[in-house]
N, C-alpha and C positions, 0 to 999 in steps of 0.2 A: 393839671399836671399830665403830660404826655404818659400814657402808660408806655412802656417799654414793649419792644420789641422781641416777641418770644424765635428761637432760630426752630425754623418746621425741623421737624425728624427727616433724617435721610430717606429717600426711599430705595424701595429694594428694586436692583435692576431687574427689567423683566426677562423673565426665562425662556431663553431660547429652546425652537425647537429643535428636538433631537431628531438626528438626521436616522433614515432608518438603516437598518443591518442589509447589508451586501452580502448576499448569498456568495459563496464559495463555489469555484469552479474547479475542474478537475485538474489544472494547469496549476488553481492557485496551491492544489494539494500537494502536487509534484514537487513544487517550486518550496515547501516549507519542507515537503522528507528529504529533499539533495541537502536542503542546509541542515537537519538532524544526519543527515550520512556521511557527510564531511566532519561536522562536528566528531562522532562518534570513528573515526579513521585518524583523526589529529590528536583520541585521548580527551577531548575533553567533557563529553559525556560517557557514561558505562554502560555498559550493556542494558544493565536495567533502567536504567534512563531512557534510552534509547528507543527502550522496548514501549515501555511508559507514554513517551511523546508520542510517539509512529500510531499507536494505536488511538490518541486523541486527535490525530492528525485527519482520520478514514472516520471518524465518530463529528468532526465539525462541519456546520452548517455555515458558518458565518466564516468571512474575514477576521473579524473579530474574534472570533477563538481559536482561527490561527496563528495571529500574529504572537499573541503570550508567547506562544511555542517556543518561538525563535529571539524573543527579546535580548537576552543573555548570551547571543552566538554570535560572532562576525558574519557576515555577509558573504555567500562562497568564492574562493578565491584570495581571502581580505586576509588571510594567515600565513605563516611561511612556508616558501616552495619548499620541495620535496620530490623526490625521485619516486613515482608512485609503486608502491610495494603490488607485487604480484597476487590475483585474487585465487583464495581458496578456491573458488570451485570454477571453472572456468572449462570452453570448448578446446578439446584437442586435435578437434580435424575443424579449421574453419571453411573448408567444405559444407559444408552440414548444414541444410538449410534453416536459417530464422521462420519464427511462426507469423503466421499470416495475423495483423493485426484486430481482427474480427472473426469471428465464428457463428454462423446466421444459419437457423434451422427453423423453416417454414412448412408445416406436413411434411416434418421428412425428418433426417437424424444427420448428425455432424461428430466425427471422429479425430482427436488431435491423441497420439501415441507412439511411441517409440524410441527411437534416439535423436533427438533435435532441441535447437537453438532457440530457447524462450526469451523474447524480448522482455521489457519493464514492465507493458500495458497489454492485457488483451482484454477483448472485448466478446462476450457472448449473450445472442439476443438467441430464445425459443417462444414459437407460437406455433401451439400444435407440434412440436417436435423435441425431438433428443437432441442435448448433445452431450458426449464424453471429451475431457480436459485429463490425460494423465500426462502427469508430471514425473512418473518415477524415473523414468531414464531420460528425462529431459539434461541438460546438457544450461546449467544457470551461469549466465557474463555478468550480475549485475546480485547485490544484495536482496536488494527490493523488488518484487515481481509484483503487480497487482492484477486482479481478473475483477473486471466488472460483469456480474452477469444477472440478465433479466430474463423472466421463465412467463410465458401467460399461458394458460390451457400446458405448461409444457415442463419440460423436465433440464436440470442442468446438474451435472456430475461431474465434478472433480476428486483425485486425488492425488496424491504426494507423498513422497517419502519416509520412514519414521524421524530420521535424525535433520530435518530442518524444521523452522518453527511457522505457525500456520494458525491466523488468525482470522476471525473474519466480522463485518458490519453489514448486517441487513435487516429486510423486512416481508414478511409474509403476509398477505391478506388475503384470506380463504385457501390458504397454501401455506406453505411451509419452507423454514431457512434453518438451516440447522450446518454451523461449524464444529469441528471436533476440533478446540482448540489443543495447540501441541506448543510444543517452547524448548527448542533444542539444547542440550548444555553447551552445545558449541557457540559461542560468540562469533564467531567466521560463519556460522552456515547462513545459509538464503534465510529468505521471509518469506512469505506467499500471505498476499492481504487478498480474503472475497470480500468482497462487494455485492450486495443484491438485493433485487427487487423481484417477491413473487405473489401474481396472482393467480386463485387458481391451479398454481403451481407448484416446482419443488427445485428446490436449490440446495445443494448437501456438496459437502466437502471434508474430507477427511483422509488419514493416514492410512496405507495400505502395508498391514502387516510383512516383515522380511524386506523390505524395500527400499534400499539408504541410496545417496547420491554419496559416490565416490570422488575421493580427491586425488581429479588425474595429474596435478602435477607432480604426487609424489611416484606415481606411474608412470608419467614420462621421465623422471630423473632416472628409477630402473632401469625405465629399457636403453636409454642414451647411454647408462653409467656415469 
């Protein structure tokens, strides 16, 4: 008698390999806070959300723990137009020059202060050197400010006003990163995100007592009437 035919067990597909994690670039950084800054201007996240993403946004390494971020958001652009509302803090004399997108102190020291036009991005590298970054009467066109700064043998200092919020992501190795984080009640004020890398070094950022960024358009409707 023919034994029968037993049917083999399935076998189990073999397991592909995982493809590895794509480091994150500072573009891809950018490119996920315009879609949380939109989102958060159209209402549909809150401030605290807001606050929440932005600061895992400066905290990820991967593509991959960017994209989460933005799962739940349209695409910018991809929601209804709108006549864009005028920004809380903004320059009154666009005279006034923008800041030089780098700040480079090699034996030597670097001064950014006064009343001027802070772009989204600046950049400060120290070797063997100072530099100073105040922000108090800087002059903000944009929510999001970010300062990437690297310090080796060297020193970087920032500070900012008490009433915007100021947070920061770094790393010290045989040196020192220290943010005073601050968190404005104002939903309309600026951001200021540090960034840093210290060897050797010192990287500090924080609020300067008495020192608030004014909202000159309620100062220009004064003086016009």
């Amino acid at each position: 008698m023919d034994l029968e035919k037993q049917p083999h067990p399935p076998q189990a597909p073999a397991r592909q390999p995982q493809a590895p994690a794509i480091r994150a670039s500072d573009a891809d950084r950018d490119r996920i806070a315009d879609i949380l800054r939109e989102a958060l201007a159209e209402g549909r996240l809150t401030a605290e959300e807001h606050s929440e993403r932005i600061d895992s946004v400066y905290r990820a390494k991967t593509l991959g723990e960017l994209e989460p971020l933005v799962e739940d958001l349209p695409a910018p652009g991809a929601g209804p137009q709108r006549d864009p509302a005028p920004a809380a803090f903004a320059s009154a004399d666009p005279n006034l020059p923008v800041t030089a997108e780098s700040l480079v102190a090699v034996f030597s020291s670097s001064t950014r202060k006064g009343r001027w036009r802070i772009g989204g991005r600046t950049k400060a590298f120290s070797l063997f050197g100072n530099i100073e970054i105040d922000l108090t009467e800087a002059l903000f066109e944009q929510r999001l400010t970010v300062i990437d700064a690297t310090s080796i043998f060297g020193n970087v200092e920032v500070t900012v006003p008490e009433n915007i919020s100021l947070r920061g992501n770094g790393t010290g190795i045989f040196g020192n990163f220290e943010v005073e984080t601050l968190e404005s009640e104002n939903p309309e004020a600026p951001v200021v995100v540090v960034n840093g890398y210290s060897v050797f070094g010192n990287i500090e950022a924080k609020p300067k007592r008495g020192k608030l960024v004014t909202d000159l358009h309620k100062h220009l409707r004064k003086y016009l009437g």
